[in-house]
C-alpha positions in Angstrom: 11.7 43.8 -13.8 13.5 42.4 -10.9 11.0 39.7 -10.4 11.3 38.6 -14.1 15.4 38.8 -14.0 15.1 36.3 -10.5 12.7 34.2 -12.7 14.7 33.8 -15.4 17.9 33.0 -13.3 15.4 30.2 -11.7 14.9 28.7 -15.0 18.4 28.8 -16.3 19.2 27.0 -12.7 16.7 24.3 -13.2 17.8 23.6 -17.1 21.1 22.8 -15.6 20.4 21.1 -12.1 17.1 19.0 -13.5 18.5 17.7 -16.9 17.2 15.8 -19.7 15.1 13.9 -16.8 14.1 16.2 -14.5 15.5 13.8 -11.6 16.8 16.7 -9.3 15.5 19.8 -8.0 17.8 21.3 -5.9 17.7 25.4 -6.9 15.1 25.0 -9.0 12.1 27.3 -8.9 9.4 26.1 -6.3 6.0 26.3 -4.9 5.1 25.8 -0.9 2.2 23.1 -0.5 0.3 22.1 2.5 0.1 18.1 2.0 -2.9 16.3 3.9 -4.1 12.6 3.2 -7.6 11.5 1.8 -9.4 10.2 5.0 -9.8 6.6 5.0 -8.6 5.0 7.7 -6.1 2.2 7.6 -6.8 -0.1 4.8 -4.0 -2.3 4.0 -1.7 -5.2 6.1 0.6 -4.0 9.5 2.2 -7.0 9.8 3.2 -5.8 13.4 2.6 -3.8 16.7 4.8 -2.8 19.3 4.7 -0.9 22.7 7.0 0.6 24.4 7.7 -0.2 27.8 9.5 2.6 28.1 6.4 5.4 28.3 3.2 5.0 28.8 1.1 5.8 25.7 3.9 5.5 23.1 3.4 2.5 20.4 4.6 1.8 17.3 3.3 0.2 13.9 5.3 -1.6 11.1 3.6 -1.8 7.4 4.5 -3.9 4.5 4.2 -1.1 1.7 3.3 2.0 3.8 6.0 2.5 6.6 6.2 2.9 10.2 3.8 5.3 12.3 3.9 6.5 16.0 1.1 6.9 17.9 1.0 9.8 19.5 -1.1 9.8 23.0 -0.8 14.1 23.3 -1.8 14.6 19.5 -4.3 11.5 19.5 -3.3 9.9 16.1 -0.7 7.5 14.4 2.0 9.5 13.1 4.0 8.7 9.4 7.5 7.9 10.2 9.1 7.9 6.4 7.0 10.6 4.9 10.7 12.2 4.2 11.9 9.0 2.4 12.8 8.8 -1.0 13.6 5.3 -1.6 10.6 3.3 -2.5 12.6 0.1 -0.5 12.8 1.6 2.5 8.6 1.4 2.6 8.4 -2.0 3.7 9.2 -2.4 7.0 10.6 -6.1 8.1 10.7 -4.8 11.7 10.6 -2.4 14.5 12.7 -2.4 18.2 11.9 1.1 20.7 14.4 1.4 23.3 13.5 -0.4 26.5 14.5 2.6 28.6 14.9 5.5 26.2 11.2 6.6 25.0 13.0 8.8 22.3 14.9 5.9 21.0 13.8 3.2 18.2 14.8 1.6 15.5 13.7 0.0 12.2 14.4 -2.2 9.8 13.4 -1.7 6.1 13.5 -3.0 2.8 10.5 -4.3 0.5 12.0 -7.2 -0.9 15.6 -9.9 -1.3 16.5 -7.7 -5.0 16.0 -4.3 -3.4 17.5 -1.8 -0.9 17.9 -2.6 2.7 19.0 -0.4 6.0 18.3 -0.1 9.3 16.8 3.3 10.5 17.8 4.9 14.1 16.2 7.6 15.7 16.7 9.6 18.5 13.7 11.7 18.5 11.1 9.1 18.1 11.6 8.7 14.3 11.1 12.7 13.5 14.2 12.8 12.0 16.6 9.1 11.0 19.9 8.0 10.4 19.7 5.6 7.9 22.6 2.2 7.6 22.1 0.4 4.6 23.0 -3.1 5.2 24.7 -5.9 3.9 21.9 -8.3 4.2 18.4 -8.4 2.4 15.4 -8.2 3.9 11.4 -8.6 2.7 9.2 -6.3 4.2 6.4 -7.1 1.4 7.3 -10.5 0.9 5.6 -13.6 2.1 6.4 -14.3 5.8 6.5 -10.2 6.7 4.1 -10.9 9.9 6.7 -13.0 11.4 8.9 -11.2 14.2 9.9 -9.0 15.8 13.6 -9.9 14.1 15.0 -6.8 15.0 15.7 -6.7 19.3 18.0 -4.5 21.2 20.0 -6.0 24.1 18.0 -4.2 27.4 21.7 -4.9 29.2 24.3 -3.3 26.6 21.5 -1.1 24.5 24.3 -0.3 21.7 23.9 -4.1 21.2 21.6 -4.7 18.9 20.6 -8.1 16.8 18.9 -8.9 13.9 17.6 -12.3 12.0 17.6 -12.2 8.4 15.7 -14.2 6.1 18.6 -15.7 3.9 22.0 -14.6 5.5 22.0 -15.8 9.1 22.4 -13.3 12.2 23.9 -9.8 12.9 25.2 -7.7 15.2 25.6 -4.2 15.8 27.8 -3.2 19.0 27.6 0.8 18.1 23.9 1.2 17.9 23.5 -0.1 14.4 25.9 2.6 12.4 27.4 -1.4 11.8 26.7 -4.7 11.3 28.5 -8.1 11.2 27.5 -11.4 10.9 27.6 -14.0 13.8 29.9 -16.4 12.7 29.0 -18.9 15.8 25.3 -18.9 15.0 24.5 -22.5 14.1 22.2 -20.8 10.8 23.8 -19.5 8.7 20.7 -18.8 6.2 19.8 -20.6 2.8 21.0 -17.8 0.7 19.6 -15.3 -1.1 16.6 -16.8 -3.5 17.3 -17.8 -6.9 14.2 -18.0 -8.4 11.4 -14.6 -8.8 9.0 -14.1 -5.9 10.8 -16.9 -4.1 11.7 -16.0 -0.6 12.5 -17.7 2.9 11.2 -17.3 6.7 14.7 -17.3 8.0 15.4 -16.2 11.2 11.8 -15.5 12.5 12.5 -13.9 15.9 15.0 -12.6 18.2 14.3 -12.2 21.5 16.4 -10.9 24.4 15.0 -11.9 28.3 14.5 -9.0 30.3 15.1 -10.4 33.4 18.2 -12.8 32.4 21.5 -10.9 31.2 23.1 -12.4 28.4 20.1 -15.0 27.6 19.0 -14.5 23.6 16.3 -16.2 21.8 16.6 -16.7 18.3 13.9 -18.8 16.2 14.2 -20.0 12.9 11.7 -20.6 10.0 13.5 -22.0 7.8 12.3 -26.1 8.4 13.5 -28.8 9.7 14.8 -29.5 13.4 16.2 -28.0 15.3 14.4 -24.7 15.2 15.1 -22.6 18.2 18.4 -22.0 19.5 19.5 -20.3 22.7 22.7 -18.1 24.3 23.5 -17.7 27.4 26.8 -15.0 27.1 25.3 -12.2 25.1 25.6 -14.1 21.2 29.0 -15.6 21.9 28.3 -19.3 21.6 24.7 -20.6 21.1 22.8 -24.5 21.2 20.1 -25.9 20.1 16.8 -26.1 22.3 15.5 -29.4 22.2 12.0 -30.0 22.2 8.7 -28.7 21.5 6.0 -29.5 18.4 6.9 -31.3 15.2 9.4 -30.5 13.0 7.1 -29.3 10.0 5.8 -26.8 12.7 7.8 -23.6 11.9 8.2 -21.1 15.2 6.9 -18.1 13.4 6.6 -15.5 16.6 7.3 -15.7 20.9 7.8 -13.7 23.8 9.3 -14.2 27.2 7.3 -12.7 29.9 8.9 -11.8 33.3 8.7 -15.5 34.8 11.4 -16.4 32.0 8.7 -19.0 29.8 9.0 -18.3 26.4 5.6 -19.2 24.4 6.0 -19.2 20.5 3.1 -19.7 18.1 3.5 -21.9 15.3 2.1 -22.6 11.7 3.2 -25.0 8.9 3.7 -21.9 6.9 5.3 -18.3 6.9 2.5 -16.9 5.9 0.6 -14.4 5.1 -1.5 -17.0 2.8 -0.8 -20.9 2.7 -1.3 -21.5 6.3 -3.7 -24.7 7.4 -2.0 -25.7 10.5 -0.3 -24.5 13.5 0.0 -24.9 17.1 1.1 -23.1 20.7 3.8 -24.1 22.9 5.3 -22.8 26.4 8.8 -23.1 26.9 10.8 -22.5 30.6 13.8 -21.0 30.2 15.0 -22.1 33.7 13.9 -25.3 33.5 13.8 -27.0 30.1 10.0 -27.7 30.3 7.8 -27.9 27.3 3.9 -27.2 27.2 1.4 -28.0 24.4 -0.6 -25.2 25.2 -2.5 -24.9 21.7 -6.2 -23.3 22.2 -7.9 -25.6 19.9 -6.6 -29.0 20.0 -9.7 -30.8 19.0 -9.6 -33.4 15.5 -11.8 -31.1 13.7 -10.0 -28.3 14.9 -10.6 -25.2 11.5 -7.9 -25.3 9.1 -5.6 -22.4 9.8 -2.5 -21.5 12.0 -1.3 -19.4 14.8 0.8 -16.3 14.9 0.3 -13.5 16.7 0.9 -13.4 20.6 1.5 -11.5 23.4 2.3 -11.3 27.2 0.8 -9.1 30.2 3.7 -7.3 32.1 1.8 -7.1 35.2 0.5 -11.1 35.4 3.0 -13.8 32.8 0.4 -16.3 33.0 -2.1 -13.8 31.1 -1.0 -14.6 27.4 -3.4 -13.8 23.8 -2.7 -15.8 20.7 -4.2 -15.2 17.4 -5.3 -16.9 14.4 -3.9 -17.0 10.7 -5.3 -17.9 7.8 -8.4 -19.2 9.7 -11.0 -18.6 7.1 -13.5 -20.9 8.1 -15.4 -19.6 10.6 -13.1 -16.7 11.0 -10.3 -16.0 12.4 -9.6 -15.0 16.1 -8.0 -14.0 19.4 -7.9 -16.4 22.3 -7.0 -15.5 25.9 -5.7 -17.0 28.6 -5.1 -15.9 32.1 -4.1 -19.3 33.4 -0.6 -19.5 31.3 -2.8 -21.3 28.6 -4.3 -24.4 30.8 -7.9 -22.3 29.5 -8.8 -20.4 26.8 -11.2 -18.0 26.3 -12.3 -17.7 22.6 -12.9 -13.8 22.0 -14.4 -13.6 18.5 -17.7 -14.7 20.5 -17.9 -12.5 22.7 -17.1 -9.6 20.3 -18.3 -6.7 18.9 -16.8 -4.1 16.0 -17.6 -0.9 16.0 -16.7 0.1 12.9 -18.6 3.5 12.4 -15.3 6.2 12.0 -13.9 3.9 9.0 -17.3 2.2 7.7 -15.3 0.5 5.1 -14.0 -2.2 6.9 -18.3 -3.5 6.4 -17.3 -4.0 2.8 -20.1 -5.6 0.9 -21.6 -6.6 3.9 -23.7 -5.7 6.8 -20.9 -5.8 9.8 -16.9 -6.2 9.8 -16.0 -9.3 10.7 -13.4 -10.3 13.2 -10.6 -10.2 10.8 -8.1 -11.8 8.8 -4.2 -12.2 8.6 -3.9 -11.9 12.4 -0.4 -11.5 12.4 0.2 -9.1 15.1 -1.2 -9.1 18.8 -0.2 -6.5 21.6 -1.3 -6.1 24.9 -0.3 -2.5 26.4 2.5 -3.2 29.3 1.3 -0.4 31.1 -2.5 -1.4 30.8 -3.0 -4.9 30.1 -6.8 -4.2 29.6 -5.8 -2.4 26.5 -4.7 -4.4 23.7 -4.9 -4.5 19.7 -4.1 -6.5 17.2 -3.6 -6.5 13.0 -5.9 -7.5 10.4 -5.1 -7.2 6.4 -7.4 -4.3 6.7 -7.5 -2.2 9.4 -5.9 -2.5 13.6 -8.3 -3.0 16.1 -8.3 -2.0 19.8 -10.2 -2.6 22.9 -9.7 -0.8 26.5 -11.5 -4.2 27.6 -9.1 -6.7 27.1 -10.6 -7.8 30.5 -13.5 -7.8 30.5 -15.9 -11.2 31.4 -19.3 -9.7 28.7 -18.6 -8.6 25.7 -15.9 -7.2 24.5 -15.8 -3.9 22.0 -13.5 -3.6 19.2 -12.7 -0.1 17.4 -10.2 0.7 14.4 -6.9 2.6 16.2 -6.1 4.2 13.0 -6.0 7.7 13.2 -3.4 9.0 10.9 -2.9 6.0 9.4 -3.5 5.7 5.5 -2.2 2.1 4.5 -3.6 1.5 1.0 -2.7 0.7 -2.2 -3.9 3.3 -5.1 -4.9 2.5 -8.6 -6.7 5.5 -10.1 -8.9 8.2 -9.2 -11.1 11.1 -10.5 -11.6 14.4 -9.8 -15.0 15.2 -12.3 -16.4 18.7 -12.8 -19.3 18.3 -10.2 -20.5 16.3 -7.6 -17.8 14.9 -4.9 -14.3 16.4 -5.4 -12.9 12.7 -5.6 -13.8 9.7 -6.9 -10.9 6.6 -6.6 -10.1 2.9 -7.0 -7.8 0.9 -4.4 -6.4 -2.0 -4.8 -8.5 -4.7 -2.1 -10.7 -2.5 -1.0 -12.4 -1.4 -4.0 -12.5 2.4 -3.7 -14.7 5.0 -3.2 -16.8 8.5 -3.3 -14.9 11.0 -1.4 -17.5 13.8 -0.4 -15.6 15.0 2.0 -11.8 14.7 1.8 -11.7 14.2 6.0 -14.0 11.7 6.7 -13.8 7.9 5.6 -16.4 7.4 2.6 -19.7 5.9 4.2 -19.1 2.8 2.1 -17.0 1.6 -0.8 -18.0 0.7 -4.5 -20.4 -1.9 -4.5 -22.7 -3.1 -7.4 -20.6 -5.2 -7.8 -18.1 -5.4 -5.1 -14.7 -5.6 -7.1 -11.7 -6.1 -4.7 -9.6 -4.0 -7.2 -10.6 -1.1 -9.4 -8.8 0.0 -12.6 -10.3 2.5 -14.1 -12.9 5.2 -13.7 -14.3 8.1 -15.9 -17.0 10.6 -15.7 -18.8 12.6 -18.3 -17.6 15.7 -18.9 -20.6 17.3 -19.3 -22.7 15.3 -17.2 -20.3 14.7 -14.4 -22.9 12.3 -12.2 -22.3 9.9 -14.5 -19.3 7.5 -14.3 -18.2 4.2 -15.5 -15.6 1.7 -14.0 -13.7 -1.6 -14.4 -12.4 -3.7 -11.4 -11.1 -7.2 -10.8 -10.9 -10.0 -8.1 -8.3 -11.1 -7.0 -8.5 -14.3 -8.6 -9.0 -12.3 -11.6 -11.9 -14.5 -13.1 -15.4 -13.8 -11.5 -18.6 -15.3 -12.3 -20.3 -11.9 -12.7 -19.9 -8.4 -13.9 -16.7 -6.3 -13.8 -18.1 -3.4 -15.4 -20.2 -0.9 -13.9 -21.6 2.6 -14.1 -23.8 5.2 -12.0 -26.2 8.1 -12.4 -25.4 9.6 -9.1 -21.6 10.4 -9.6 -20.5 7.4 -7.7 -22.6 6.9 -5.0 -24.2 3.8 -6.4 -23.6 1.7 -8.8 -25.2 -0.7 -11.5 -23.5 -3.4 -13.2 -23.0 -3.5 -16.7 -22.2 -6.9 -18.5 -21.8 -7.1 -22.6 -22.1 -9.6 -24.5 -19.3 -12.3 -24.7 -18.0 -11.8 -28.8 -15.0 -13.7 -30.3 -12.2 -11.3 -31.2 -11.8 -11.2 -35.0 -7.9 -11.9 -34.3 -6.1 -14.0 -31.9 -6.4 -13.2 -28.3 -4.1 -14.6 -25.7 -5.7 -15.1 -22.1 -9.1 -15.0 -20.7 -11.6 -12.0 -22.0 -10.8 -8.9 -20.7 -14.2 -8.3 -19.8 -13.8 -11.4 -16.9 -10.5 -10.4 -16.0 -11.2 -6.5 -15.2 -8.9 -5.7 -17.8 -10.9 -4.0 -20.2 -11.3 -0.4 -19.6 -14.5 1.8 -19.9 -14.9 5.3 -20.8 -18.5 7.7 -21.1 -18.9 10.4 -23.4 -18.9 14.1 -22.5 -23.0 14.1 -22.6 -23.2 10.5 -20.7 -25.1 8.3 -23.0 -22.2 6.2 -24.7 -20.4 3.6 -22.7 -17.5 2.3 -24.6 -15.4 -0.5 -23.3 -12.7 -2.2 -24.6 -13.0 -5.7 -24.3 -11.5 -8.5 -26.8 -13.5 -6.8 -29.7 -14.3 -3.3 -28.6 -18.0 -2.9 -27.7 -20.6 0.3 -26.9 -24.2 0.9 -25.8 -25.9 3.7 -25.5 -28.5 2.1 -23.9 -26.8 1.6 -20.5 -26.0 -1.9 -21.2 -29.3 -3.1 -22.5 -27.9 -3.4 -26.3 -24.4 -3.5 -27.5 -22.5 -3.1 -31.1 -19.3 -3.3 -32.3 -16.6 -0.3 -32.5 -15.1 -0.4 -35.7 -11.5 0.8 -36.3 -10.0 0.4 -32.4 -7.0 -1.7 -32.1 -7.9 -5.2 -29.6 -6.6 -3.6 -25.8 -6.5 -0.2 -26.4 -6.9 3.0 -23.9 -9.7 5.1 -24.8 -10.0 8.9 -24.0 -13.4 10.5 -24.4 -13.9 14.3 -25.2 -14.9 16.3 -22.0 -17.2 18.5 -24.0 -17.7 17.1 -27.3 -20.0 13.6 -26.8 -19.1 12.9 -30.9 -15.4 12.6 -30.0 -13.4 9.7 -28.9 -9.4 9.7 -29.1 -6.4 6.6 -28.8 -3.2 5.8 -29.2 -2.8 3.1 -31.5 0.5 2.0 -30.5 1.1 -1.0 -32.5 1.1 1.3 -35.8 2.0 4.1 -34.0 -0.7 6.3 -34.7 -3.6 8.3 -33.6 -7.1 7.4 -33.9 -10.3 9.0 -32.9 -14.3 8.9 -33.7 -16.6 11.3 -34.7 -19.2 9.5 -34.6 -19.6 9.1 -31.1 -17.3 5.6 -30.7 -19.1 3.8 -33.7 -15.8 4.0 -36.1 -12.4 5.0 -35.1 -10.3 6.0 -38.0 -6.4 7.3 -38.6 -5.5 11.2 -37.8 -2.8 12.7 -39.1 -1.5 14.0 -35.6 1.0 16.2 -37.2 4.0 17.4 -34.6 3.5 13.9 -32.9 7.0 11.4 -32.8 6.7 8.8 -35.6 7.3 5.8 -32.3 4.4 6.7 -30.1 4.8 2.8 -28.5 5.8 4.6 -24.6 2.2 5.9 -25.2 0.9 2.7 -24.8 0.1 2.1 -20.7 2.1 -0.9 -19.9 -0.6 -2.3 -17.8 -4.5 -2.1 -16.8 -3.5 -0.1 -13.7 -1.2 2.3 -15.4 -2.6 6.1 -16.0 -3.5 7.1 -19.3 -1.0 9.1 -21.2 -4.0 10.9 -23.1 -6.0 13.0 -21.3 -8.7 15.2 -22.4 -9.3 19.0 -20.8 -12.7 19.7 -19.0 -14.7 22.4 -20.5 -12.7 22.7 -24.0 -13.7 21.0 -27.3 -10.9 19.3 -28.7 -8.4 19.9 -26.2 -5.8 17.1 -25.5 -2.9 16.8 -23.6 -0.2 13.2 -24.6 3.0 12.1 -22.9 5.1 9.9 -25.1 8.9 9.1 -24.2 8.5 11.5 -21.0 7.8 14.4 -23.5 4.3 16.2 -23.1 2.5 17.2 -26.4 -0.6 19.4 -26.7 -3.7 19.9 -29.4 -6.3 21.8 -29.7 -7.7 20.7 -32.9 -9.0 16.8 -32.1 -5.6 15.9 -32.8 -5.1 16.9 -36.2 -2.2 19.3 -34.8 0.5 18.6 -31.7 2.9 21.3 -30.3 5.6 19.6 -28.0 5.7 21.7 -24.5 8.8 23.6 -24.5 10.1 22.8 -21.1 13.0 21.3 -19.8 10.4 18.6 -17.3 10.9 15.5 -18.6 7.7 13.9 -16.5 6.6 10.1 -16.1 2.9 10.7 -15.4 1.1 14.0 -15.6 -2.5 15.2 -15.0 -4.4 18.4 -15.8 -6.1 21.0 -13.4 -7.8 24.3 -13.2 -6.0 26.8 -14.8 -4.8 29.9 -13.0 -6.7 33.2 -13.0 -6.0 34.5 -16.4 -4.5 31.5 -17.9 -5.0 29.8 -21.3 -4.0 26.5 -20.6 -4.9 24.0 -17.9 -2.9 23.8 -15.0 -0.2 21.0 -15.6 0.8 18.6 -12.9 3.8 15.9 -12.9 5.7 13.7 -11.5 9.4 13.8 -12.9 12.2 11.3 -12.4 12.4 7.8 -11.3 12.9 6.5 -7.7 14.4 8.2 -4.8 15.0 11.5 -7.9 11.2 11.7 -8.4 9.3 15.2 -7.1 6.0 16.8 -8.0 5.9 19.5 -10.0 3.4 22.1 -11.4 3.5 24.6 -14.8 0.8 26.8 -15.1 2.1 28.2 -18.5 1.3 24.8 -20.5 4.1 23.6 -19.9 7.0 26.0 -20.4 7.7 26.4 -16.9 7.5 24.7 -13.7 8.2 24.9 -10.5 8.2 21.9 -8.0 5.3 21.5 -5.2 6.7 18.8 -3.4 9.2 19.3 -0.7 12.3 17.3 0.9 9.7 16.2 3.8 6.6 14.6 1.4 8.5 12.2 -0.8 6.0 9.3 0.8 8.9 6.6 -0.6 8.3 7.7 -4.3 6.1 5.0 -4.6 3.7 7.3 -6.8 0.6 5.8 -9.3 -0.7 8.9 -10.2 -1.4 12.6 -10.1 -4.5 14.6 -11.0 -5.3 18.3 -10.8 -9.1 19.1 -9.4 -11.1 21.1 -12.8 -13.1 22.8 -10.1 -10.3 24.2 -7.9 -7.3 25.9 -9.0 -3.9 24.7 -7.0 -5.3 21.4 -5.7 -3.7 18.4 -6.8 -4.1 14.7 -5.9 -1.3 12.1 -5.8 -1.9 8.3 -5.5 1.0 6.5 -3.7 1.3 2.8 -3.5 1.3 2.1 0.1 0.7 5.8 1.9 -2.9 6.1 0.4 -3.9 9.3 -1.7 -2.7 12.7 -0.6 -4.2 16.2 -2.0 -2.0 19.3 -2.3 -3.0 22.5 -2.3 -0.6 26.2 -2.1 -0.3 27.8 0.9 
């Protein structure tokens, strides 16, 4: 009696704290999860790495969608820095500044893009805990020129000083350990402004560098164009001039660093990157004495397209100095070293090795990782300078010898770090608990949730995959739908396997005019069309510009008649006769009994006459209908952040009576006992959103997702596993896929 009086008083609180949107959850009725991410390893763009040369051991990472991580030398992995953050802005990171003397002490400065949230982070416990600034100028931590840097710099002299170099607004100053910020007025930038135009951004202040061994002396570059482009103070910011000098003026000084001798090398590209880039160079600048030194590594007329941008310094030896690549695509592009302040280079792509065997990804379709691409950020250790790493889009690589004559071995640093991009995922009833797609990496078969997949989807290799499904019945057999990135491929973007995801074998119908205009190129080139099996596995059904199946595996295809041009199909997880979808253009239901041949009108009765917010808004988006393993007939639909349930193929819809007014949803197994599945959701928009779980079909819920796993709300999904009750999967944009289960 006393449990169900605090129950009730739970529900009451929620009704009135949650509200029509479910956006807050303070008091409301909750369930403790353990959180843990799907092993893959890396996977996406760090734009930059930075030790500390404060502690041996201690380094930190930026992202561009995924935040900041720590690696930690006791625990032996990269740590997540803004698992606690809420704001989906604060994920892209534009730069990163540790404490020169303080180990405990660094700062960060996030925000994804110019039309979005910006702040600097401080932290004195290593990023463990923040306080968070938001500032008055914009930033672009996911925007084109994010591997420039580092823009953020603390003054090693007055450490409450800090600087930082916008992209549009000019240069700012904090003198009280950035709790506040104000422009430089005397800086001779003052920034182009904030962009006008969509997806338009500038390089802006690309770097800002104090000397280490000079009091006073700042280096601030810009990459905005035109000349000058590097400017110089001498009194701590106060008054600044121009530096004469150095490569042409359609160069752009994109990244530097002063080593201990007080020569500044900067690496160059006629770009900001991370794409675009065909030219670049390398120059040495004296501080002391006004000299300039072409030190570019490959100088030659027939020198590979491509420019340079990453670089680094030993703090034992200045003249030691690595540059890398950008945009190099032809051979590939590399790391050069020099240990004669760059009169020599050594090239080290030659002489290199990967071994790629704990994240066996990074192989993609091929037979061994290459040497990488979008080289934007190079490090060499400043306690150890025969241990250095550097950024790829992919992965980070390191090597414990950097100095070493023979070869030299590469390895992915990236334990802890899960860096990716989710589109969709499965969780069938049999075979591997997981199934997913990624966004440039494909996606894979998760067999075991802790290891990195032995190999992504291949058969074809699809840089982006959009949808999956399985057979309900015959769960080994899936479909799926992918995309290039250029969108158009001369091949197959369908595909399907027998061996629940392991392989794959391509599946390509028939090009057929659509009855009614069709803007764009055919969904089936594009990736856009999505595929689904029936429950028993032997009908593919895909909908392309006219909707098409085989139940032939591909070797003959027909017509479906009755589905609307673009529509989401959801196939019965037991019945193989059933198919159901939302027609949103005439706002009904419509399903097949014939196993996907016809698709006619169901009355749908208890359904909203508008079902139009039923209608995914993109190829990527999760379905609003979803079908329930192991039960005839069974649907679940969420339409204008209302969920709705049948259990008669649709004739019949009962809206769930809870307060949750959820923006995706997926199903799971049902408790002990339990009629219904069990429901998971995500609820409210943004920095409100939280994760939430009703085991009653949706009368009551309690939240699973706690004040330190918000992962930056940047959610694409959420699944329940059929096959294990409490386990729930959630697909992020930028922190990878994490699985839930209760403690």
């Amino acid at each position: 009696m006393c449990r169900r009086l605090h129950l009730a008083a739970a529900l009451l609180l929620f009704s009135a704290v949650a509200g029509p949107a479910g956006a807050s959850a303070s008091g409301a009725a909750s369930v403790p999860y353990d959180w843990r991410s799907v092993r893959v390893g890396g996977g996406g763009f760090a734009p930059g790495i930075v030790f500390s040369t404060a502690e041996r051991g201690l380094a930190y990472l930026r992202t561009d969608m995924g935040g900041a991580y720590r690696w930690s030398a006791r625990d032996g992995r990269w740590i997540p820095l803004e698992d606690s953050v809420a704001e989906p802005s604060y994920m892209g990171v534009e730069s990163i500044a540790p404490d020169p003397l303080d180990p405990d002490l660094v700062y960060l400065a996030a925000g994804m893009g110019a039309r979005m949230k910006a702040a600097i982070f401080r932290s004195a416990d290593r990023g463990t805990h923040w306080r968070i600034t938001p500032v008055p100028f914009a930033m672009g931590g996911n925007e084109d020129g994010r591997g420039l840097g580092e823009r953020l710099a603390i003054d090693p002299y007055h450490r409450s000083t800090l600087f930082f170099g916008s992209r549009h607004q000019g240069l700012w100053r904090s003198d009280d350990g950035a709790a506040h910020w104000a422009r430089v007025t005397s800086f001779p930038r003052p920034g182009l402004g904030l962009p006008t135009a969509r997806r338009q951004t500038h390089g802006g202040l690309s770097f800002v560098l104090f000397d280490p061994a000079r009091p006073g002396r700042v280096v601030v570059g810009s990459a905005d164009g035109g000349s000058p482009s590097l400017f110089r103070s001498d009194d701590g910011g106060r008054h600044w001039r121009a530096v004469p000098g150095g490569p042409a003026a359609d160069l752009l000084p994109v990244k530097a660093v002063i080593g201990r001798d007080g020569v500044l090398t900067i690496t160059y590209a006629n770009g900001i990157g991370p794409n675009g880039i065909t030219r670049g160079a390398v120059w040495r600048h004296d501080l002391e004495r006004g000299r300039w030194t072409d030190v570019t590594p490959d100088r030659s007329p027939d020198a590979p397209a491509g420019g340079y941008m990453g670089v680094a310094v030993s703090a034992r030896d200045p003249r030691i100095i690595a540059v890398s690549t950008v945009d190099r695509y032809h051979p590939v592009d590399t790391v050069w070293r020099s240990t004669d302040a760059g009169a020599h280079w050594d090239e080290l792509w030659r002489r290199s090795s990967r071994d790629v065997s704990a994240t066996p990804f990074l192989k993609l379709d091929g037979s061994e990782a290459n040497f990488g691409h979008w080289i934007a950020g190079l490090a060499i250790d400043p306690f150890d300078d025969t241990h250095a790493a550097y950024v790829t889009g992919a992965t980070l690589y390191a090597t414990s010898g950097f100095a070493a004559a023979g070869p030299m071995r590469w390895q992915p640093w990236t334990e802890g770090i899960e860096q990716t991009a989710i589109i969709t995922a499965i969780s069938p009833t049999g075979g591997a608990p997981l199934v997913s797609g990624f966004g440039d990496i494909a996606g894979f078969r998760h067999a075991d949730l802790s290891s990195s997949p032995a190999h992504l989807h291949r058969d074809p290799f699809l840089s982006n995959t959009n949808n999956l499904d399985y057979a309900g019945l015959a769960p080994a057999i899936m479909v799926r739908s992918g995309s290039t990135h250029e969108r158009i491929v001369d091949g197959p973007t369908l595909a399907w396997s027998a061996d629940g995801g392991e392989s794959w074998q391509p599946l390509t119908p028939p090009a057929i005019s659509s009855p009614t205009p069709f803007p764009g190129p055919s969904p089936v080139r594009t990736g856009d069309a999505p595929i689904v099996v029936s429950a028993d596995g032997r009908t593919f059904l895909a909908a392309t510009v006219m909707p098409l199946l085989t139940r032939d595996r591909g070797d003959h295809w027909q017509a479906v008649a009755g589905l609307p041009v673009r529509t989401r199909v959801t196939a019965d997880k037991v019945d193989p006769a059933h198919f159901y979808a939302v027609d949103a253009a005439r706002s009904g239901l419509v399903r097949s009994d014939d196993g996907g041949a016809h698709f006619h009108p169901v009355a749908a009765r208890g359904l909203p006459a508008d079902l139009g917010s039923a209608a995914p808004p993109s190829r990527e988006a999760q379905n609003p209908l979803v079908a329930v393993p192991g039960r005839a007939g069974s649907l679940w639909l969420l339409v204008d952040r209302a969920l709705y349930r049948s259990t008669d193929y649709g004739e019949h819809w009962t809206r769930a009576p809870g307060p949750l007014r959820p923006t995706q949803f997926g199903l799971g197994k049902a408790a002990p006992g339990a009629f219904w599945p069990a429901l998971y959701a995500i609820a409210g928009t943004g920095p409100s959103s939280a994760l939430w779980r009703s085991l009653d079909g949706g009368t009551r819920w309690a939240r699973i997702s706690d004040e330190r796993h918000r992962w930056g709300s940047r959610f694409r999904f959420i699944i329940g596993d059929p096959r294990r009750f409490g386990r729930v999967y959630v697909g992020t944009d930028g922190r990878g896929i994490l699985y839930g289960d209760a403690r």
